[in-house]
C-alpha positions in Angstrom: 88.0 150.4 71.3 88.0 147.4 69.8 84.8 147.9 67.8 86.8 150.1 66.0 89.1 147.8 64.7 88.8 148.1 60.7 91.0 145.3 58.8 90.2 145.8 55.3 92.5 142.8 54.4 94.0 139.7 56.6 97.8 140.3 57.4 100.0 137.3 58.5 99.9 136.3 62.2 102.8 133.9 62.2 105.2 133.8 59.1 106.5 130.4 58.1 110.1 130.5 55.7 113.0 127.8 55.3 115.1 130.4 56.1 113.9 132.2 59.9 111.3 129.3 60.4 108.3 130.3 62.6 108.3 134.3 63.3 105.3 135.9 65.1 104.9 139.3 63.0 104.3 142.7 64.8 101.6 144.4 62.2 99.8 141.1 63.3 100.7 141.9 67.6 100.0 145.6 67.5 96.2 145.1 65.7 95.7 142.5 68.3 96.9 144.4 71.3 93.8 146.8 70.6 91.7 144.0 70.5 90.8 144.1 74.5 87.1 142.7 73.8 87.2 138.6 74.0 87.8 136.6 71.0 86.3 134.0 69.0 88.7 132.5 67.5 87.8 130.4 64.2 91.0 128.7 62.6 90.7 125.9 59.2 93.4 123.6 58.2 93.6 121.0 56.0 95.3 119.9 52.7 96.4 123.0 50.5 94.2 123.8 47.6 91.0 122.2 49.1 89.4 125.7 49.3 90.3 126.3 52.6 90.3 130.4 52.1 86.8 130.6 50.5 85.1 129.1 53.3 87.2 132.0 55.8 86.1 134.9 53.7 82.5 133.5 53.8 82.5 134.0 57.6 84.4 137.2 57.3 81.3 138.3 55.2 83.6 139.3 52.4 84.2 137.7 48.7 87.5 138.4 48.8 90.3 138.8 51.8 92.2 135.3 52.4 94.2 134.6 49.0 92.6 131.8 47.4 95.3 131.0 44.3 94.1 128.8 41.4 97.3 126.7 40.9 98.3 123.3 42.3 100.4 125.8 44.7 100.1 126.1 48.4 99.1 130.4 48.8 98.7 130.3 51.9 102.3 130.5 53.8 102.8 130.2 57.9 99.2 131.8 59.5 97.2 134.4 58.5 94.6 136.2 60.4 91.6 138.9 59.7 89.8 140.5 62.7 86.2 141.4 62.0 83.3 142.1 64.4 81.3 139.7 65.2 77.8 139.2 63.6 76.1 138.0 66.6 78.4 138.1 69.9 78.1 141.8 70.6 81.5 142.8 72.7 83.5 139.8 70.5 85.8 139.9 68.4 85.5 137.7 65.8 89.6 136.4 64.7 90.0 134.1 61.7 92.5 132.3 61.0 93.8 130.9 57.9 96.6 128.4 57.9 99.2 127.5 55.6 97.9 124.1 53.5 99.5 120.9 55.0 101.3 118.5 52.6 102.5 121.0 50.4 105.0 118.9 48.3 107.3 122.0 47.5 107.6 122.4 50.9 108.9 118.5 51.6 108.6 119.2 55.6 106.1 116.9 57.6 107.8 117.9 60.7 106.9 122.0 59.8 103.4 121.5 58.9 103.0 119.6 62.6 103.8 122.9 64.3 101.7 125.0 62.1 98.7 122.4 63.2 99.5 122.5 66.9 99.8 126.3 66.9 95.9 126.3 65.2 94.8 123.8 68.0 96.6 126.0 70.6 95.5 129.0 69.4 92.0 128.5 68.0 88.1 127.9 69.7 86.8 126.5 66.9 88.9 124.2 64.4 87.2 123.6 61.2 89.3 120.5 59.3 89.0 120.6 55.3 89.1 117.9 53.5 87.9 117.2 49.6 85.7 113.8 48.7 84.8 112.0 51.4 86.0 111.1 55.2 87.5 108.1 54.2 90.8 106.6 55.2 92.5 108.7 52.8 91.0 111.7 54.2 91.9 110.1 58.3 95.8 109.2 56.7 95.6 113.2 55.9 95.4 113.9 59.1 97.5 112.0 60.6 99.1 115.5 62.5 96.3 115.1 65.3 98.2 111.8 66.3 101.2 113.8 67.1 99.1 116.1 69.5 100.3 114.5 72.6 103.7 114.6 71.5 104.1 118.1 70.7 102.1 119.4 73.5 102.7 119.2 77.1 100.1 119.9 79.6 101.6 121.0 82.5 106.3 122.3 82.5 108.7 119.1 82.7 106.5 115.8 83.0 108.6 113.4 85.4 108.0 110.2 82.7 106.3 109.4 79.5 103.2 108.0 82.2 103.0 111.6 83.3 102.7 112.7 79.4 100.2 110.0 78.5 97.7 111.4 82.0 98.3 114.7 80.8 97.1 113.7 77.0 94.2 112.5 78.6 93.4 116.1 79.8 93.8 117.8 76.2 89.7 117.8 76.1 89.5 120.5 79.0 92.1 122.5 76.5 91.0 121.9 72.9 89.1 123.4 70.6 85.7 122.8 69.5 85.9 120.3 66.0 84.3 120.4 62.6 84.8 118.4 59.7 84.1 120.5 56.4 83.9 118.0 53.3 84.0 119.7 50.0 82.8 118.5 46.6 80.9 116.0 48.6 79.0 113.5 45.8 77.7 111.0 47.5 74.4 110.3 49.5 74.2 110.6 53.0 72.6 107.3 53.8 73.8 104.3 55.9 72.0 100.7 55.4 69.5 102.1 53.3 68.6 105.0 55.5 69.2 108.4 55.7 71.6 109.9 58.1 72.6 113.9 59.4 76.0 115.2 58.4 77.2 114.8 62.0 76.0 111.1 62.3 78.1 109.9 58.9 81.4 111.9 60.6 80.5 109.6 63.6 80.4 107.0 61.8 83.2 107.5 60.1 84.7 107.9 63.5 84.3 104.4 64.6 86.8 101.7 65.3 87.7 98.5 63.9 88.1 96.0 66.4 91.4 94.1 65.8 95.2 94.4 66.6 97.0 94.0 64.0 99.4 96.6 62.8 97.3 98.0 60.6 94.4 98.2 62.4 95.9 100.2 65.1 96.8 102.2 62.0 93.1 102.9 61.1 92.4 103.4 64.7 94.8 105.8 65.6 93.8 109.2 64.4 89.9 108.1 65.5 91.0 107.8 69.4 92.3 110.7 68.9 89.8 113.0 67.4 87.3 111.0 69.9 89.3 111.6 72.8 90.6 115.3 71.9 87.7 116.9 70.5 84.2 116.6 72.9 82.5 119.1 70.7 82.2 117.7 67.1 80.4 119.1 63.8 80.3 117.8 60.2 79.2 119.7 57.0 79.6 118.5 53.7 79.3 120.9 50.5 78.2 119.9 46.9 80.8 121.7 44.5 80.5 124.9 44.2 80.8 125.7 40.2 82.1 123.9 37.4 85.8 123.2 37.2 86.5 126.3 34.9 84.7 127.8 37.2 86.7 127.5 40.4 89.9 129.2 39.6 88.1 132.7 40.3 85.4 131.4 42.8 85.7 134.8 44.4 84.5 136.6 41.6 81.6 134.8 40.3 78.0 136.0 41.6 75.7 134.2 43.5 73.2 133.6 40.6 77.1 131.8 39.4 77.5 129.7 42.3 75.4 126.0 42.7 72.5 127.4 44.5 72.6 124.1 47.0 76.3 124.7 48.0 75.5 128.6 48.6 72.8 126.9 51.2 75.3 124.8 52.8 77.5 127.6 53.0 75.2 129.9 54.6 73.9 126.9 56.9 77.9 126.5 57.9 78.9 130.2 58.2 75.6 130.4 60.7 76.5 127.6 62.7 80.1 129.0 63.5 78.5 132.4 64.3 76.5 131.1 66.4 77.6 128.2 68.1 82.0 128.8 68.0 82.6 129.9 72.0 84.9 132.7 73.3 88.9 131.2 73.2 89.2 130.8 76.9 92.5 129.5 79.2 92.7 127.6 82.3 89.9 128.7 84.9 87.7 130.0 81.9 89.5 133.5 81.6 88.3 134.6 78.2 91.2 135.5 76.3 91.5 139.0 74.3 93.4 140.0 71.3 96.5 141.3 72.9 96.2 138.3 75.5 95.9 135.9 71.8 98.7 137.6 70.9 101.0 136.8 73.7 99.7 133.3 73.8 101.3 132.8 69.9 104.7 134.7 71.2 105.0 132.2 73.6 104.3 129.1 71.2 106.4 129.8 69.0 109.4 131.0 71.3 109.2 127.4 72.8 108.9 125.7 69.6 111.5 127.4 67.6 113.8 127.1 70.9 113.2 123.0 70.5 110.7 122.8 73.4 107.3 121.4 73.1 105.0 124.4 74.3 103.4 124.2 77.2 99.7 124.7 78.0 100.4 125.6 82.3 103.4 127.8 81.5 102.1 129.4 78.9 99.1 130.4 81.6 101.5 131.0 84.0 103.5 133.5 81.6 100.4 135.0 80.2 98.8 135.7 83.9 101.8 137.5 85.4 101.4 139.9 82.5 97.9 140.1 82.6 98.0 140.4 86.3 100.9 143.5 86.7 97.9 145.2 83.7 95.4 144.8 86.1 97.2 146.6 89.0 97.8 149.3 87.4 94.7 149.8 85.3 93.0 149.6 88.7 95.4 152.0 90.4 95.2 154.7 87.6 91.0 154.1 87.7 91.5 154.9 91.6 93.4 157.5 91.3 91.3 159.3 88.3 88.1 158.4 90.7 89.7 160.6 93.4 91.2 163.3 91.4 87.2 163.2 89.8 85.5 163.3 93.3 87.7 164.6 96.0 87.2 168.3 96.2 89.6 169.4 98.7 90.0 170.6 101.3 87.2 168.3 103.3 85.1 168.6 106.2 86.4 166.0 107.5 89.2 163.2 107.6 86.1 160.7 107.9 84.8 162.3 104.9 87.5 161.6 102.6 87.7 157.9 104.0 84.7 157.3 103.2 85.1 158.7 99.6 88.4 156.1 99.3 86.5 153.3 100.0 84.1 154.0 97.8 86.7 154.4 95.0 89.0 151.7 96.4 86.2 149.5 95.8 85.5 150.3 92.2 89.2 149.9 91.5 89.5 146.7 93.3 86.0 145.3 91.3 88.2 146.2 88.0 90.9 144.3 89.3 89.5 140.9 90.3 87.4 141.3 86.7 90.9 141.7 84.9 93.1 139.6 87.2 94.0 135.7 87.5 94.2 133.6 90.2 98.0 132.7 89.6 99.8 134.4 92.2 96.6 137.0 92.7 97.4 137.1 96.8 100.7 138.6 95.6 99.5 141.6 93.0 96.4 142.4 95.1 98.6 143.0 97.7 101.0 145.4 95.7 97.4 146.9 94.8 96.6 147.5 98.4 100.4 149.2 98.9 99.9 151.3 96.0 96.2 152.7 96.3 97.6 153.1 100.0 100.6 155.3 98.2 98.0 157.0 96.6 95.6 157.8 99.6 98.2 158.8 101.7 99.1 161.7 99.0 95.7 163.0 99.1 95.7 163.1 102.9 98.1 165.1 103.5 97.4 167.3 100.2 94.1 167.4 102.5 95.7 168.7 105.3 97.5 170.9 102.9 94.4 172.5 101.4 93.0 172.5 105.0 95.6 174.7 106.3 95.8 177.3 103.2 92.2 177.5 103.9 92.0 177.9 107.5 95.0 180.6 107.1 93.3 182.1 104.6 90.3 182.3 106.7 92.5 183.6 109.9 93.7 186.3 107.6 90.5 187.8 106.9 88.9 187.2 110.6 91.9 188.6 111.9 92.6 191.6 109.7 90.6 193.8 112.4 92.3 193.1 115.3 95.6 193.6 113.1 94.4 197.5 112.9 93.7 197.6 116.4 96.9 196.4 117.5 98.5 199.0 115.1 96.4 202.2 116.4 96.9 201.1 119.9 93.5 200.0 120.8 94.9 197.7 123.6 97.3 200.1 125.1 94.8 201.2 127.5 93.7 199.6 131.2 92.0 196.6 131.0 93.9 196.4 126.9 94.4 192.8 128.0 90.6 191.5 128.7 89.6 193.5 125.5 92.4 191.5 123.7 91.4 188.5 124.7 87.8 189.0 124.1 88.6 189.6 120.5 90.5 186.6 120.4 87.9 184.8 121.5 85.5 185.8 119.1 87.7 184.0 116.7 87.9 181.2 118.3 86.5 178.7 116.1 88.4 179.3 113.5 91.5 179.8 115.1 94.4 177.0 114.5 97.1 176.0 117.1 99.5 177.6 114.9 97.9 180.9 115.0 97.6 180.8 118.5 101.3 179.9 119.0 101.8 183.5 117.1 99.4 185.5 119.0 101.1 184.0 122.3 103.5 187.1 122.2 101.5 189.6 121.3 99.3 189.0 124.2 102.5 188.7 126.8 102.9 192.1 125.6 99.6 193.4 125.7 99.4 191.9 129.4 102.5 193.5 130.2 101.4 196.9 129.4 97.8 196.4 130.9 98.3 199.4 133.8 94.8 198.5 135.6 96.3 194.5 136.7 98.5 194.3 139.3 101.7 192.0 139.7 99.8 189.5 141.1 96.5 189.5 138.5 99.0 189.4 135.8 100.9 186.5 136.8 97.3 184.8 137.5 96.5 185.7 133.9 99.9 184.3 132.5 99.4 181.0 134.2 95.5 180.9 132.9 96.7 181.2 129.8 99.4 178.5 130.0 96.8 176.3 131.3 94.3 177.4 128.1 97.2 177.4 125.9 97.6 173.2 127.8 94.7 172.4 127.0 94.3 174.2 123.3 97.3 171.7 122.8 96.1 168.5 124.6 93.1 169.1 122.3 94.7 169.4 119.1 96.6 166.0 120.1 93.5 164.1 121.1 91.9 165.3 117.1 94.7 164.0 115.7 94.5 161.0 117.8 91.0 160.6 116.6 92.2 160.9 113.1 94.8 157.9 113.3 91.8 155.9 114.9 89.8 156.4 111.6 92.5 155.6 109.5 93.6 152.4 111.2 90.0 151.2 111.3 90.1 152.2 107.5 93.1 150.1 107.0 91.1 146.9 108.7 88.1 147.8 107.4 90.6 147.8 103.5 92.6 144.3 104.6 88.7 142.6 105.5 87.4 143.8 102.0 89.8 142.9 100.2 90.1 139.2 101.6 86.5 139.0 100.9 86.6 139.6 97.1 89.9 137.4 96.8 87.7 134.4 98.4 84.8 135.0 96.5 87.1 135.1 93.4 88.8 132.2 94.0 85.4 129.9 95.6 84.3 131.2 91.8 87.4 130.0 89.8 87.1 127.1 92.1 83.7 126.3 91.1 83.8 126.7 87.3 87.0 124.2 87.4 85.4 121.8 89.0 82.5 121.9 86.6 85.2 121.9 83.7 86.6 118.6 85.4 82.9 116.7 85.5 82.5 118.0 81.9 85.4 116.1 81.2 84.5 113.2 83.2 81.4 113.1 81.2 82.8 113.3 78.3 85.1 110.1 79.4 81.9 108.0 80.5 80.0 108.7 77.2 83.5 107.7 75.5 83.4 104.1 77.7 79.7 103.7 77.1 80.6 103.6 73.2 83.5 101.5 73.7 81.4 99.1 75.4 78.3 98.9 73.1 80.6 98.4 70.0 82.5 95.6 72.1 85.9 97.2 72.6 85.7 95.9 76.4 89.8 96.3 76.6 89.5 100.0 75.7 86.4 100.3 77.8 88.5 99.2 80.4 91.5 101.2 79.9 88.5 104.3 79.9 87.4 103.3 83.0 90.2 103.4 85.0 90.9 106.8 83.8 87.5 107.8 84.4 88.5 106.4 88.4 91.5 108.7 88.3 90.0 111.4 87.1 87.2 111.4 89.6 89.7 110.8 92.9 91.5 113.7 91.7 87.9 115.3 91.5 87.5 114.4 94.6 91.0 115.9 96.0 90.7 119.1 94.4 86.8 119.9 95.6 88.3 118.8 99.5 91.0 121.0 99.2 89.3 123.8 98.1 88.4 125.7 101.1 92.3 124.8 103.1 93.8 125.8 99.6 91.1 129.5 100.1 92.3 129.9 103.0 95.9 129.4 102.8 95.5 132.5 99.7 93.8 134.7 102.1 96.5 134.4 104.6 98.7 135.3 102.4 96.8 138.3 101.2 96.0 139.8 105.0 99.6 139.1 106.5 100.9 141.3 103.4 98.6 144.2 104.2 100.0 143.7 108.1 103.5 144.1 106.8 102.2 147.3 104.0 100.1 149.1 106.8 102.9 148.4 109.6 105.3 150.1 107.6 102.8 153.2 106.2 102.4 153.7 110.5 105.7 153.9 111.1 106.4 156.5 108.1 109.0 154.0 106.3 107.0 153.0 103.2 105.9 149.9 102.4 108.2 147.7 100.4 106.3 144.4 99.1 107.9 140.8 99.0 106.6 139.0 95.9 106.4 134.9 95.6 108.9 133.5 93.9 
């Protein structure tokens, strides 16, 4: 379980050297792939040696666990992550991440410390920036890496043109991470004209534009579109300094009666904030994402980057869902199969009786599934679901039919063992042998099986034979009566088993119907929660143009307002084509089960074509 999860110590998540470049480590993928609760996950970057780690073992609850150093050195190399339970999302995971300090001058590589701040956008819900003194334009050169976003990041595999690119950039809100601002050894008073102001109204401030055009200008601008546009969700704390200068070079070990009681406040006010307010790191159509699915989502990151590719937000979906997607079949498989072996006590009464007791399990299996599964594809695995929980109910029919038969032999055997001895002391070899005969084989005629009857055919020619008191003619009467009864034993047989296909076809459409009706209930779901995703964004635009337009930036506002008129047509498109795009997936879904229950009926198998 992933409760159980100790990590005493953070281990390194992604491993950055001048030698292999970025290499996603497997101690790091193997304590994430137990991690199946969803994550939170907290990343910090920032300048090195602007107490970065402190602040991470803070929220890890610890004193100790993220190497802080106390030289000018950068300690901190590639990404490092600690998993810890969360203190008040019960089922979370809580994942840190601490990331290598950007500007390191030994390192000399602007181009490296890029990556390493895409991969904690990508990867992170919460991104907490670090900076030293104040948010000045110092602090906004510093992070100049956000400008680069939208070239290092593509939104959706092989924009047509740089247009394409720029519309995409415009959708990085629906993608990024919650934003705070963490100031340390913060001196100054937070006042503006004379009055007080909150810590998030001086980031905001901070935040505004200059109006202008000249080069520098756009310079100042920049990075403050960017965070604006980027990050919806944004949070500012600033922290007095901690200790006294000899102080800081073991900050960890000092106790809190050590420690400037003000900054231990704002720490504590900052650790509960992230606790409480950081959401769940979630992909496209709001799946929240688990450790092992965190985990895949850095493989792929860095495969693309150190291939030379800019990752890639939908393929890195599309990647992540096929794997997550092929889990979820065969979780729900082996939870139907365990639910049978669990409940099917075999033989049954009755065929109808073990239907019924696959539906119910079919059902719990197929609730897992559309929990677990995405809606990439989904038509395609729920459809090699419905082949193999077929596979598996057809097993357990005919062990049924198996068990049935041992039984009902077993019963014949004990019925029968009496008119065994009086076959062998003769008790039929008398007149009228025949009628007695077939008055004892009446008596067992309710348990009797076509089979056993087929055996006891010529015993009772024999018997009949012999029978002295019937003449020629009686006997042949007799044989042809029981041709007729032996008919009609047969016709009945035929017309049970008839019966039985009935039950299991309607099973089959009763199966196909079900199934369609959780895929479209899944899908009008995922439908509806990315439409609200899209107006959140479109809000988020409108409050953007709004500013623009009080602070009298009418071009921009402009500019904001035709995207706004984009972004609602497409709105628009997507919510009309919802219920033709539904239906189209359902389709799909039902003439697969056709094709799987076509071939089950005609004894072939089912073999399952998949989308390309």
């Amino acid at each position: 379980m992933a409760s159980r999860i100790l990590m005493p110590v953070p281990v390194c998540l992604i491993e950055n050297s001048q030698r292999k470049g970025l290499v996603v480590q497997q101690e790091a993928l193997q304590v994430l792939s137990k991690v199946t609760q969803p994550v939170v996950v907290v990343a910090i970057a920032g300048l090195y040696r602007t107490g970065k780690s402190y602040l991470m073992n803070r929220l890890a609850r610890q004193r100790k666990g993220f190497s802080l150093g106390s030289s000018v050195q950068s300690h901190t190399k590639g990404i490092w992550m600690w998993c810890v339970p969360h203190p008040c999302k019960p089922g979370h995971t809580l994942v840190l991440l601490d990331t290598e300090g950007l500007g390191d001058v030994e390192k000399g590589n602007n181009k490296n410390d890029t990556w390493i701040f895409v991969l904690t956008v990508l990867l992170s819900s919460t991104l907490i920036y670090n900076c030293k003194g104040t948010i000045d334009q110092q602090a906004m050169d510093q992070l100049h890496y956000v400008v680069k976003l939208s070239e290092h990041i593509n939104l959706k595999a092989a924009p047509e043109k740089s247009e394409d690119e720029l519309k995409d950039s415009e959708k990085f809100v629906l993608f990024f991470p919650t934003f705070v601002w963490a100031v340390r050894d913060f001196t100054l008073r937070l006042e503006l004209n004379g009055k007080k102001i909150s810590e998030d109204e001086y980031l905001e401030n901070a935040l505004k534009l200059k109006a202008g055009s000249s080069p520098e200008i756009e310079r100042y601008n920049q990075p403050r579109e960017c965070i604006r546009q980027f990050f919806p969700g944004r949070k500012c704390f600033v922290f007095d300094p901690p200790a006294s200068k000899k102080d800081l070079d073991h900050l960890e070990e000092l106790q809190d009666d050590e420690i400037d009681p003000e900054f231990l406040q704002q720490v504590e006010k900052f650790c509960s904030h992230i606790w409480e307010k950081s959401p769940p790191k979630t992909v496209r159509g709001g799946h929240f994402v688990t450790g092992n699915m965190l985990g895949k989502l850095a493989e792929t990151y860095v495969k693309a980057i150190e291939s030379g590719a800019v990752p890639c937000l939908e393929s890195a979906v599309v990647a992540l869902a096929e794997i997550e997607n092929t889990a979820a079949v065969k979780a729900a498989v082996t939870l139907y199969q365990d639910l049978m072996k669990q409940r099917a006590k075999l033989p049954t009464e009755t065929v109808q009786e073990l239907l019924e007791l696959h539906t119910k399990c079919e059902q719990e299996a197929l609730k897992l599934f559309m929990a677990w599964a995405f809606d990439d594809d989904i038509c395609y695995f729920q459809a090699d679901l419905l082949r193999q929980v077929q596979q598996v109910k057809e097993k357990f029919c005919t062990d049924n039919e198996q068990a049935s038969r041992v039984k009902c032999e077993a019963a014949l055997k004990d019925l029968s063992q009496d008119m065994e001895r009086r076959i062998r002391d003769g008790a039929y070899s008398v007149p009228g042998g025949y009628e007695l005969f077939k008055g004892d084989e009446q008596a067992l005629a309710d348990a009797v099986l076509q089979e056993f009857l087929q055996r006891r055919q010529a015993v009772a020619k024999v018997i009949l034979k012999a029978d002295v008191s019937l003449t020629e003619k009686d006997k042949e009467l007799k044989s042809e009566q029981d041709r007729r009864e032996r008919a009609e034993q047969e016709r009945e047989v035929q017309r049970k088993k008839q019966a039985e296909d009935k039950q299991k076809l309607q099973d089959q459409l009763r199966s196909s119907e079900e199934h369609s009706v959780w895929l479209r209930k899944k899908l009008e779901k995922s439908c509806a929660k990315q439409l609200e995703e899209h107006q959140r964004m479109m809000s988020h635009k409108s409050k953007e143009e709004s500013e623009l337009l009080n602070d009298g930036f009418f071009e921009k506002a402009t500019h904001m307002q035709l995207v706004n008129s984009r972004l609602e047509q497409e709105y628009c498109t997507t919510k009309n084509n919802v219920t033709s795009w539904i239906d189209i997936m359902v389709k799909i879904l039902l003439d697969l089960a056709v094709v799987i229950f076509r071939h089950w009926r005609s004894g072939s198998g089912a073999s399952l074509p998949h989308s390309s």
